[in-house]
MARBA-3410 file (N, C-alpha, C, O; in Angstrom, 1 decimal):
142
-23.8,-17.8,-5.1,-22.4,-17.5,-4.7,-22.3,-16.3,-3.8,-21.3,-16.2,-3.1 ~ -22.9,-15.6,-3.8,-22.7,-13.9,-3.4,-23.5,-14.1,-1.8,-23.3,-13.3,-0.9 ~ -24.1,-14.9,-1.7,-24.4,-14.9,-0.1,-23.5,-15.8,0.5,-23.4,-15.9,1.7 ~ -22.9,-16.5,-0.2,-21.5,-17.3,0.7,-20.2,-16.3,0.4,-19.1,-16.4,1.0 ~ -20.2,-15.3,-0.5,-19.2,-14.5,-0.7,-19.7,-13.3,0.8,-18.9,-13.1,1.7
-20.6,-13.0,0.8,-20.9,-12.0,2.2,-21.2,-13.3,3.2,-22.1,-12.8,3.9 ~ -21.0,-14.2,3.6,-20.8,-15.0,4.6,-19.4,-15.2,5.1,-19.1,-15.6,6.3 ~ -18.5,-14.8,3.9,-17.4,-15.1,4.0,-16.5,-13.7,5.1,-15.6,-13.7,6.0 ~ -17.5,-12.8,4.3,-16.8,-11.5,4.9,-17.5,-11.0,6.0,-16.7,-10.3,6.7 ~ -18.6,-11.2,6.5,-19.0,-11.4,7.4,-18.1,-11.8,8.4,-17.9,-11.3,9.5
-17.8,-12.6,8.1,-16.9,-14.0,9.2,-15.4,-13.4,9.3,-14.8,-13.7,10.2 ~ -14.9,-12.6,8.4,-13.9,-12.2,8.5,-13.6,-10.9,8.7,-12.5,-10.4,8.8 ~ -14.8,-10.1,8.8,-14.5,-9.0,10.0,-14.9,-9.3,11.8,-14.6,-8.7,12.9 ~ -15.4,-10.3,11.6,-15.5,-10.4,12.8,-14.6,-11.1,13.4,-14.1,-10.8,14.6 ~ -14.1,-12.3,12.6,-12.7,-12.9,13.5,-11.4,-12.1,13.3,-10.3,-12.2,14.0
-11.7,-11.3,12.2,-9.8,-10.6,12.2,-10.3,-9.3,13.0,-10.2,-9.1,14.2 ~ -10.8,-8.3,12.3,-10.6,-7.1,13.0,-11.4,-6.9,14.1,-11.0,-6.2,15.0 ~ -12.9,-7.6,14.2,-12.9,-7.2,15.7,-12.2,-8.5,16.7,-12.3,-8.2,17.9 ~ -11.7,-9.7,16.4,-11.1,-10.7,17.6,-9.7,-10.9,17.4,-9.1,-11.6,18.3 ~ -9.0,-10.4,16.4,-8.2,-10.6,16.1,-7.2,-12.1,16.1,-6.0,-12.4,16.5
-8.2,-12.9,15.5,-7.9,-14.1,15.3,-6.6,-14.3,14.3,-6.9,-15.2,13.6 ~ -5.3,-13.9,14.0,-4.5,-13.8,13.1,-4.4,-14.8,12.6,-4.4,-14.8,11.4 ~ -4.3,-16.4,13.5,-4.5,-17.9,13.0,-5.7,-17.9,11.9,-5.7,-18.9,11.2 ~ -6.2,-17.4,11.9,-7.7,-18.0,10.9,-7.1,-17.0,9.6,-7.5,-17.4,8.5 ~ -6.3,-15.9,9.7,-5.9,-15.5,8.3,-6.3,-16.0,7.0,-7.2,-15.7,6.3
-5.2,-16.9,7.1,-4.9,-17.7,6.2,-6.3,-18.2,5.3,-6.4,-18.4,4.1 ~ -7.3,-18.4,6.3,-9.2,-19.3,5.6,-9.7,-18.5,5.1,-10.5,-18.8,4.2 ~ -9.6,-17.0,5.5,-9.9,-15.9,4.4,-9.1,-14.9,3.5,-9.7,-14.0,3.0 ~ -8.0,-15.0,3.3,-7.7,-14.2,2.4,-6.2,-15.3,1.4,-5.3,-15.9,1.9 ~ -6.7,-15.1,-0.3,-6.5,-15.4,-1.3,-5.2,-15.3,-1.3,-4.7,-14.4,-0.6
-4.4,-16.0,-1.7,-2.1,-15.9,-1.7,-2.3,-14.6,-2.7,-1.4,-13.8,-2.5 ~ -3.5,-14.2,-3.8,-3.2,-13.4,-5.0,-3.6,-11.9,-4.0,-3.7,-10.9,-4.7 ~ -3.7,-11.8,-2.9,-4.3,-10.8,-2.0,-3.9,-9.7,-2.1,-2.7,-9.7,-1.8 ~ -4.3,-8.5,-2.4,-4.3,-7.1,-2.6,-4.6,-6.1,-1.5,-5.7,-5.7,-1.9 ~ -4.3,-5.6,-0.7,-4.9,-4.6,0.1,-4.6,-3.3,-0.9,-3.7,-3.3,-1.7
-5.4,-2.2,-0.9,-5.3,-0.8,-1.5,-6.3,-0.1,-0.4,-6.9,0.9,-0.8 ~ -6.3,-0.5,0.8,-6.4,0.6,1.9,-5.5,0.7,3.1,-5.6,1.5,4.0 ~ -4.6,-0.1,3.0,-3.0,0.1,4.3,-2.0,1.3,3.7,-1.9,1.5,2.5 ~ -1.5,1.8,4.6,-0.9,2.5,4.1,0.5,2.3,2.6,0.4,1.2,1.9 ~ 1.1,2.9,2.4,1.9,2.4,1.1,3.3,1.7,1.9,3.9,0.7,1.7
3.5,2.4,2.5,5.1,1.6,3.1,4.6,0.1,3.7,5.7,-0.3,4.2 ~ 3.7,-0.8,3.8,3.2,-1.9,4.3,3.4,-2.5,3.1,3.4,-1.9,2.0 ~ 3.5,-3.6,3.4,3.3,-4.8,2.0,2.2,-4.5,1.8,1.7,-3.6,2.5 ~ 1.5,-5.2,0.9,0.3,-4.9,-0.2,-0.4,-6.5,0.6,-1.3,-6.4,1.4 ~ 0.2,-7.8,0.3,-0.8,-7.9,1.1,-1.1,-8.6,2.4,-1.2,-7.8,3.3
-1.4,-10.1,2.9,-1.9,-10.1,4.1,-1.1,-9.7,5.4,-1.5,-9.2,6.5 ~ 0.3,-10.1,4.9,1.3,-9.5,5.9,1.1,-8.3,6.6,1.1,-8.1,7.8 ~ 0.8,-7.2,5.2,0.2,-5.8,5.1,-0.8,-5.5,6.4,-0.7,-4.8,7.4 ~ -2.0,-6.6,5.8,-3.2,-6.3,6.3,-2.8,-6.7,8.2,-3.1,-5.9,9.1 ~ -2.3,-7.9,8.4,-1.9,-7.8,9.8,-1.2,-7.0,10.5,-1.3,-6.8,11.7
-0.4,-6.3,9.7,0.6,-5.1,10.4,-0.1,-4.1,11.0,0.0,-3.7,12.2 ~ -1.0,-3.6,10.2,-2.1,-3.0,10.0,-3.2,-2.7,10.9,-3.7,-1.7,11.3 ~ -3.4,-4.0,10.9,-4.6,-4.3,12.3,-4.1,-4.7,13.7,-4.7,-4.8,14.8 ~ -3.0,-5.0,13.4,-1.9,-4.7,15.1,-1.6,-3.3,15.2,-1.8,-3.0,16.3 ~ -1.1,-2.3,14.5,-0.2,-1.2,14.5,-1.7,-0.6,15.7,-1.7,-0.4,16.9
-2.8,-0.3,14.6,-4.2,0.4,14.8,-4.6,0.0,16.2,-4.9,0.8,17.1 ~ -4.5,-1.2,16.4,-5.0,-1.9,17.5,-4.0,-1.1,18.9,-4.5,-0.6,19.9 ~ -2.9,-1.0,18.6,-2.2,-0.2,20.0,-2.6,1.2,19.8,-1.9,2.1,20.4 ~ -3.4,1.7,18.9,-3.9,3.2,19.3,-5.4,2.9,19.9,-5.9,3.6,20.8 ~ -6.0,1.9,19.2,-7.2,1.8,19.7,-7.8,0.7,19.9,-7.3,-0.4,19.4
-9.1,0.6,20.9,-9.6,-1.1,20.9,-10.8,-0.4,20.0,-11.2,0.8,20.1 ~ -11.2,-1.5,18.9,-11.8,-0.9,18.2,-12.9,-2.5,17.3,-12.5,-3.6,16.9 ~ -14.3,-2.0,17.4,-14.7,-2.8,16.9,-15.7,-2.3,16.1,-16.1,-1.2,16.3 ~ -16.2,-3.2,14.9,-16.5,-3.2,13.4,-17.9,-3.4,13.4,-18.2,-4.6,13.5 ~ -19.4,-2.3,13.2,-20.2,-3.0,13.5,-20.6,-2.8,11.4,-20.3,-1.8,10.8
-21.3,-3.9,11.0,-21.7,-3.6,9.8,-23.6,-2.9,9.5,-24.7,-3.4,9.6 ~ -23.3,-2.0,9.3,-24.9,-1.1,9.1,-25.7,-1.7,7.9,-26.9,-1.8,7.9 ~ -24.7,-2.3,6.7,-25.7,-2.4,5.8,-24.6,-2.7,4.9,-23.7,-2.0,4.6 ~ -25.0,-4.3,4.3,-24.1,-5.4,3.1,-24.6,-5.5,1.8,-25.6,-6.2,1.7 ~ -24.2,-4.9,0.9,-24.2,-5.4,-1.0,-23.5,-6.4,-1.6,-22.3,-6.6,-1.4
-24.2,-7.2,-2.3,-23.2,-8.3,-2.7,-23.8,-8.4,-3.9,-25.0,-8.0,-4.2 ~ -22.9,-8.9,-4.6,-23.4,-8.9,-6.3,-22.0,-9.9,-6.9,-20.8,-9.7,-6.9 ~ -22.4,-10.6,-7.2,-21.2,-11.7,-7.9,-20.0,-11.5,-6.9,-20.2,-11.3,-5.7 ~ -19.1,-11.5,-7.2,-17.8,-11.7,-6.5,-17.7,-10.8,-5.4,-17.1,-10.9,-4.3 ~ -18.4,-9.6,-6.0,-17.9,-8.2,-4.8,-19.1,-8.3,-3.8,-20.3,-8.6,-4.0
-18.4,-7.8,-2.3,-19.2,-7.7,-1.3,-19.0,-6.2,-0.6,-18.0,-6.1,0.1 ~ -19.8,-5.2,-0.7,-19.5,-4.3,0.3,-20.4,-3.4,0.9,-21.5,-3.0,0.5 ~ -19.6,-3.3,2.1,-19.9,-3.0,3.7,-20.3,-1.5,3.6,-19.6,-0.8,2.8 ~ -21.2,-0.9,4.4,-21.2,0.1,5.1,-20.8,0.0,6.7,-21.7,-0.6,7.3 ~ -20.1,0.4,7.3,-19.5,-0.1,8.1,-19.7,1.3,9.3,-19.9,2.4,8.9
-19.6,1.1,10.7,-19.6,2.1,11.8,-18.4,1.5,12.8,-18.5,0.3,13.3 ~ -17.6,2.2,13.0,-16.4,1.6,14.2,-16.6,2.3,15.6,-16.6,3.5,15.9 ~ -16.8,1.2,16.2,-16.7,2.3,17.5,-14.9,2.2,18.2,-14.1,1.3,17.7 ~ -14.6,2.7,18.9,-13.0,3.2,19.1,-12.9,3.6,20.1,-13.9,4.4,20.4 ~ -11.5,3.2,21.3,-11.9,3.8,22.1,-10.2,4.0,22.2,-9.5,3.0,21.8
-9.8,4.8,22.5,-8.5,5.8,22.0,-7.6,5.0,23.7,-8.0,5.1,24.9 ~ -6.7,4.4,23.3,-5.9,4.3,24.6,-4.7,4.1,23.9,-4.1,3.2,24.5 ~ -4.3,4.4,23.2,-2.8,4.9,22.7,-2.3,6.2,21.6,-3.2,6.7,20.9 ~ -1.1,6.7,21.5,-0.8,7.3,20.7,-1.1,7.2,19.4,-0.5,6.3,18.8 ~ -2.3,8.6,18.6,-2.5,8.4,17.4,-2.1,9.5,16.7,-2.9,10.5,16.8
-1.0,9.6,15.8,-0.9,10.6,14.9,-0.6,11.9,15.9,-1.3,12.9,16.0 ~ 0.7,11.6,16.6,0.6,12.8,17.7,-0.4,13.7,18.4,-0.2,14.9,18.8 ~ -1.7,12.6,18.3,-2.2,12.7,19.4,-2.0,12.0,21.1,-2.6,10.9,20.9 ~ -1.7,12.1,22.3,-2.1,11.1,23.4,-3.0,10.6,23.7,-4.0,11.2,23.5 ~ -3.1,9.6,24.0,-3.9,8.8,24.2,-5.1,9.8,25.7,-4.8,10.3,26.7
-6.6,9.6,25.1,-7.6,10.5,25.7,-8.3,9.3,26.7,-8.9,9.7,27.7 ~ -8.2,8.3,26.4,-9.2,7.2,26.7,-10.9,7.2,26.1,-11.8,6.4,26.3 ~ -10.8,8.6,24.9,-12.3,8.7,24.9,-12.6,7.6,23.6,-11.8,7.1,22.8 ~ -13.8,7.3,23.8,-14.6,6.3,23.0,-15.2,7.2,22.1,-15.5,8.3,22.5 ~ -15.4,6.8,20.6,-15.7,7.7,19.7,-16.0,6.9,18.7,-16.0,5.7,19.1
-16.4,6.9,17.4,-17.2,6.7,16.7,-16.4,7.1,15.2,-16.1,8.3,15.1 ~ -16.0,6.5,14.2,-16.4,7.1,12.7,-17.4,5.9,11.7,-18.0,5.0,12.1 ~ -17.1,6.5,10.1,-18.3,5.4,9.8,-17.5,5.4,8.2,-17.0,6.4,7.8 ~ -17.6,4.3,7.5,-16.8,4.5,6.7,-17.5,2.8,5.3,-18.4,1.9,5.6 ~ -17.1,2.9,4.6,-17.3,1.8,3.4,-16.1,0.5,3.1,-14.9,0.8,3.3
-16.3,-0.4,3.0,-14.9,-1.6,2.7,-16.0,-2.5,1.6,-17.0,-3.1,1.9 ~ -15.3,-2.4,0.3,-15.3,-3.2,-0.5,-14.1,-4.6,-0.9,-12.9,-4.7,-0.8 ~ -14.9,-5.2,-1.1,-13.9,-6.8,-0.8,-14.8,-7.4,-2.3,-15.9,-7.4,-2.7 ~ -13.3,-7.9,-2.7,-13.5,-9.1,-4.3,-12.9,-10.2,-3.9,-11.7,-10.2,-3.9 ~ -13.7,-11.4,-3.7,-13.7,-13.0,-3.7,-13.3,-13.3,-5.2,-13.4,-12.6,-6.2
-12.7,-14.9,-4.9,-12.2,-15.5,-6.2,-12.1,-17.0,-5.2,-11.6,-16.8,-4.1 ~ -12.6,-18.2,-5.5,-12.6,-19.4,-4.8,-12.8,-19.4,-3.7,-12.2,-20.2,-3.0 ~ -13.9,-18.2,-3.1,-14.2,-18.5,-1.7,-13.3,-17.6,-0.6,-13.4,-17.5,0.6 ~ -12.3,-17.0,-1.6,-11.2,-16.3,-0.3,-11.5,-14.9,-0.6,-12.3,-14.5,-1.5 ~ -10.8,-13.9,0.2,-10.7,-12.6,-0.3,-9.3,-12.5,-1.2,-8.3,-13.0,-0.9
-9.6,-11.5,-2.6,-9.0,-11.2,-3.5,-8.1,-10.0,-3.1,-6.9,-9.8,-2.9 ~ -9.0,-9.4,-3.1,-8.6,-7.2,-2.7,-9.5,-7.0,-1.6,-10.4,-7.7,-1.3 ~ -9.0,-5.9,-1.2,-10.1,-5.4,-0.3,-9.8,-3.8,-0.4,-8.6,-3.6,-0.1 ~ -10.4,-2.6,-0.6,-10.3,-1.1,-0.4,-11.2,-0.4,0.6,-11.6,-1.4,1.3 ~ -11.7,0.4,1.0,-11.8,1.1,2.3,-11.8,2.8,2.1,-11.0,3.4,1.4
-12.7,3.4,2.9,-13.2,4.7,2.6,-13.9,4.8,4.0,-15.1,4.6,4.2 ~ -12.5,5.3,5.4,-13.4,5.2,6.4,-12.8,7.0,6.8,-11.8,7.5,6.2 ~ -13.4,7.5,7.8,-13.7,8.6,7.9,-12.2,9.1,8.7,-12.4,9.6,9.8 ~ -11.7,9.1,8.6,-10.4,9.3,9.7,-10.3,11.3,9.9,-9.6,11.6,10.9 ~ -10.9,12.3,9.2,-11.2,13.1,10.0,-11.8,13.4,10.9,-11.4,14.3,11.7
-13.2,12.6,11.1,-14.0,12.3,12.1,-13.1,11.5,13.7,-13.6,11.4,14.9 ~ -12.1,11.0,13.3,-11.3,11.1,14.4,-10.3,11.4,14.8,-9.9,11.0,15.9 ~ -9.8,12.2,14.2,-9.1,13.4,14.5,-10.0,14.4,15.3,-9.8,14.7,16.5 ~ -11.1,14.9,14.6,-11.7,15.5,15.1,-12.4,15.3,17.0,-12.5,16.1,17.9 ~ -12.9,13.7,16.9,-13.2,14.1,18.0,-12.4,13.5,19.1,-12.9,13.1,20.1
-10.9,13.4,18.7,-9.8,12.8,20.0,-9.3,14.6,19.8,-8.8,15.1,20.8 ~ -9.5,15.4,18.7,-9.0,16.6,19.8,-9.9,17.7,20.2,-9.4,18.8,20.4 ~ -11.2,17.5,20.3,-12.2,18.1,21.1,-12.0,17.1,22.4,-12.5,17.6,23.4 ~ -11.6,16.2,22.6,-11.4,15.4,24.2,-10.4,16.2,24.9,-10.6,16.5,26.1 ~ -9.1,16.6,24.3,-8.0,17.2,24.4,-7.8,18.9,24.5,-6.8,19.5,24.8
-9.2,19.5,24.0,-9.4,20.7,24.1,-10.4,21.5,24.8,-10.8,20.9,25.8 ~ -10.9,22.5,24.7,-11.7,23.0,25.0,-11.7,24.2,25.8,-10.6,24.9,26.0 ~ -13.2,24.6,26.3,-13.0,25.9,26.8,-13.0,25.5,28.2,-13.8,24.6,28.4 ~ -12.1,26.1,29.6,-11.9,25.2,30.6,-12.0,26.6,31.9,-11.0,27.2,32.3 ~ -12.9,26.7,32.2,-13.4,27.7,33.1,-12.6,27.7,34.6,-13.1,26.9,35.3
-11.8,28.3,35.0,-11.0,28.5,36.0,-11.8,29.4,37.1,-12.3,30.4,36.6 ~ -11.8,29.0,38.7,-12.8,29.8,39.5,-12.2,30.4,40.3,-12.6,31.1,41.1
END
């Protein structure tokens, strides 16, 4: 079961957050679906999770590479690397155009093949940090 539960999620970072396939929703995630990494004012859940991955998407094009997958009965999780490349306003920052990097964990719980919950532990000071070293610096005038 646990290698068709990481087949599952596999498939479903790649068609939702990096292609944003929002039609295929529905073939991976559970009606009982939980998000507990969107922020709190979003619904909880898939609604949530698309708001979510559109809102982010106009700050950034952003894609999901997986470093290294655990699976064990129901749970599947990701060590995950995003690369990002900043072409909108984030968190009062402007948009830099710089391409950048964080790295972060997503735990996901299957139940009949769908996703159940999913939580998340990704680095978001690491991007702050490096959209305002793009924005800063020391700038030598001649």
């Amino acid at each position: 079961m646990s290698i068709q539960n990481k087949s599952i999620v596999l498939d479903f970072i790649e068609e939702i957050w990096n292609n944003n396939r929002f039609d295929k929703l529905d073939s991976f995630i559970h009606p009982s679906f939980k998000d507990y990494s969107t922020p709190q004012q979003l619904p909880a859940g898939s609604a949530g999770l698309e708001m979510w991955i559109r809102e982010t998407g106009k700050s950034f094009e952003h894609s999901t590479i997986i470093e290294e997958s655990v699976e064990e009965g129901d749970t599947v999780i990701l060590r995950i690397k995003m690369l990002l490349k900043h072409r909108g306003k984030w968190r009062d920052i402007d948009p830099t155009d710089a391409a950048i990097t964080t790295v972060g964990y997503r735990c996901f719980k299957l139940s009949e093949g769908l996703i159940t919950e999913h939580h998340a532990l990704i680095d978001g000071n690491a991007i702050e940090q490096q959209l305002m070293q793009t924005n800063h610096g020391c700038k030598v005038q001649g």
